[in-house]
C-alpha positions as CSV (number, residue, x, y, z in Angstrom):
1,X,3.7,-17.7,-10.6
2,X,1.9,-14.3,-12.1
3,X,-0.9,-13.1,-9.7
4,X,-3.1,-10.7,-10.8
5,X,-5.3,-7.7,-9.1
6,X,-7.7,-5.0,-9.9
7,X,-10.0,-2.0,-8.6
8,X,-13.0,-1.9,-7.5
9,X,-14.4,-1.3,-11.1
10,X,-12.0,-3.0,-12.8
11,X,-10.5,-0.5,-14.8
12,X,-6.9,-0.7,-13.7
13,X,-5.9,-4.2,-13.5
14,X,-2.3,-5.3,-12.1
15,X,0.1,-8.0,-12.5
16,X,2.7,-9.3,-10.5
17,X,6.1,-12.0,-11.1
18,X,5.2,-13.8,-7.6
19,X,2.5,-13.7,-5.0
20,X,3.1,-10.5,-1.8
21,X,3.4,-12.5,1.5
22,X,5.0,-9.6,3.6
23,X,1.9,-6.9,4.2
24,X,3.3,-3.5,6.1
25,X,0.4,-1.7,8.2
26,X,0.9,1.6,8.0
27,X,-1.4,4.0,10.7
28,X,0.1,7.4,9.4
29,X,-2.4,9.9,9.2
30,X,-1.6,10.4,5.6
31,X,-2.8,6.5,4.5
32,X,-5.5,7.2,6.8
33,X,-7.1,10.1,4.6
34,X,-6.6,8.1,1.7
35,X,-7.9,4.8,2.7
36,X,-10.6,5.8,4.6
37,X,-9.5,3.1,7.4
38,X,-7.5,3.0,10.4
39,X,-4.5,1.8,8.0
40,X,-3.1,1.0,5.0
41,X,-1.8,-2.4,4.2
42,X,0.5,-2.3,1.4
43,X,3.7,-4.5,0.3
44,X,7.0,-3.7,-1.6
45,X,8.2,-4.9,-4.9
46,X,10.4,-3.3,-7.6
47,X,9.2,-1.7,-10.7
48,X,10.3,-4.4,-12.7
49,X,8.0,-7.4,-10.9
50,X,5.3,-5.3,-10.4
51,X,3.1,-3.2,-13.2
52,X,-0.1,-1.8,-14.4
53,X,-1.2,-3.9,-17.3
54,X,-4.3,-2.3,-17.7
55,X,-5.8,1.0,-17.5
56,X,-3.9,4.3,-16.7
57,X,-3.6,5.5,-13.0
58,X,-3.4,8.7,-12.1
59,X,-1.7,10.6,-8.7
60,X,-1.9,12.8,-6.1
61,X,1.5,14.5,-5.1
62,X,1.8,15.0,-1.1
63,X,4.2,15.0,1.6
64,X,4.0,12.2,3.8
65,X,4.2,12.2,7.4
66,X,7.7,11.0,7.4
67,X,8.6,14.5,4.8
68,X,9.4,12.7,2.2
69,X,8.0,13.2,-1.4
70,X,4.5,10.4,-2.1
71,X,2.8,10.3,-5.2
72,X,-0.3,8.4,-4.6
73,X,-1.4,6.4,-7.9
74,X,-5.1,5.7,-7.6
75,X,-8.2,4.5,-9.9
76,X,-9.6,7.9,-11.4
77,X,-12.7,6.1,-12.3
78,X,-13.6,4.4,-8.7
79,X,-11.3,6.2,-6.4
80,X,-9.4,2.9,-5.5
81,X,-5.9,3.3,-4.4
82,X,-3.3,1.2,-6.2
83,X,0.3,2.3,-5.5
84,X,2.4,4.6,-3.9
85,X,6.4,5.9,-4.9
86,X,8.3,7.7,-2.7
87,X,11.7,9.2,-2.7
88,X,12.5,7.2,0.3
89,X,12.2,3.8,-1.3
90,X,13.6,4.7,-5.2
91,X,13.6,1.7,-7.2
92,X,10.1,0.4,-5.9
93,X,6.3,0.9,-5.5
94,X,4.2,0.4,-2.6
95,X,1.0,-1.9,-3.7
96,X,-2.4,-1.6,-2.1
97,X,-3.1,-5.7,-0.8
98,X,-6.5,-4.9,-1.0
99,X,-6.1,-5.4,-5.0
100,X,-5.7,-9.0,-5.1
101,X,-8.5,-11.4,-4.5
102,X,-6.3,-14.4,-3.4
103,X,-4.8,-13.2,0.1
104,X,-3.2,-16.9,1.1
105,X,-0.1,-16.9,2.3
106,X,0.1,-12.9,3.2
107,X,0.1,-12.1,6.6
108,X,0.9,-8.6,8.2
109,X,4.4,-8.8,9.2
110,X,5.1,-5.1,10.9
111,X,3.3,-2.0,12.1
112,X,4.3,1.3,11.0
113,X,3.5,5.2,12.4
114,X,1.7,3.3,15.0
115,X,1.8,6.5,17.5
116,X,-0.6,8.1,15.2
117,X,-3.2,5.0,15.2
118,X,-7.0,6.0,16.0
119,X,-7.6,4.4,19.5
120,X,-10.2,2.5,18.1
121,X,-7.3,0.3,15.7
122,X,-6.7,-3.3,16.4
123,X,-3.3,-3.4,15.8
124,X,-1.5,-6.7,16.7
125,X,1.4,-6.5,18.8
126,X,2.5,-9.8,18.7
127,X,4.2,-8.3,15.7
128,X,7.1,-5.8,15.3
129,X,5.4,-2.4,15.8
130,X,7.1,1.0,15.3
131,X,5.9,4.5,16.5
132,X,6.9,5.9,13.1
133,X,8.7,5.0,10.1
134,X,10.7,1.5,9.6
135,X,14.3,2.0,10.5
């Protein structure tokens, strides 16, 4: 089943083979300048089931918080954040959740860079929940 996305304007639009239902919070302080948000929640699929079918992104280059290489692929009409490749995970692109309209079936399933949450986050503990990166 295709599921579909877009930003907030609707000038990059998205497509992907089958439906996210793994979301990764991630509290670094990097996703937190670029969402604007106590986190970023984001899910992983290869290049080949995931794409831009409309629209051309265009990226910030950064290092993240873990040191590795992050290009940040974003909306340069409305700002919106789409994906993210790092050197870490080759092969794959980080997706923004907030993209996609239909949200059932996704649930957070772990925490990441939690030591550098705001106080103020609500982050569920109930779930795995690391103080940095994903081992």
């Amino acid at each position: 089943m295709t599921i579909s996305g877009k930003c907030l304007c609707g000038s990059i639009e998205v497509s992907l083979d089958e439906a996210p239902d793994q979301i990764i919070a991630c509290y670094c302080k990097s996703c937190q300048r670029a969402t604007g948000g106590a986190a970023s929640y984001n899910f992983i699929k290869s290049d080949e089931s995931a794409k831009v079918v409309t629209g051309k992104t265009k990226a910030f280059h950064e290092t993240a918080d873990s040191g590795n290489s992050l290009q940040r692929h974003f909306c340069g009409d409305c700002g919106s954040p789409i994906y993210s490749v790092t050197t870490s995970y080759p092969g794959v692109k980080i997706w923004k959740a907030g993209l996609f309209a239909d949200y059932d079936g996704m649930e957070i399933v772990t925490n990441i860079w939690c030591d550098s949450a705001p106080t103020w986050a609500s982050i569920d503990k109930s779930i795995p929940s690391h103080a940095k990166a994903r081992q």
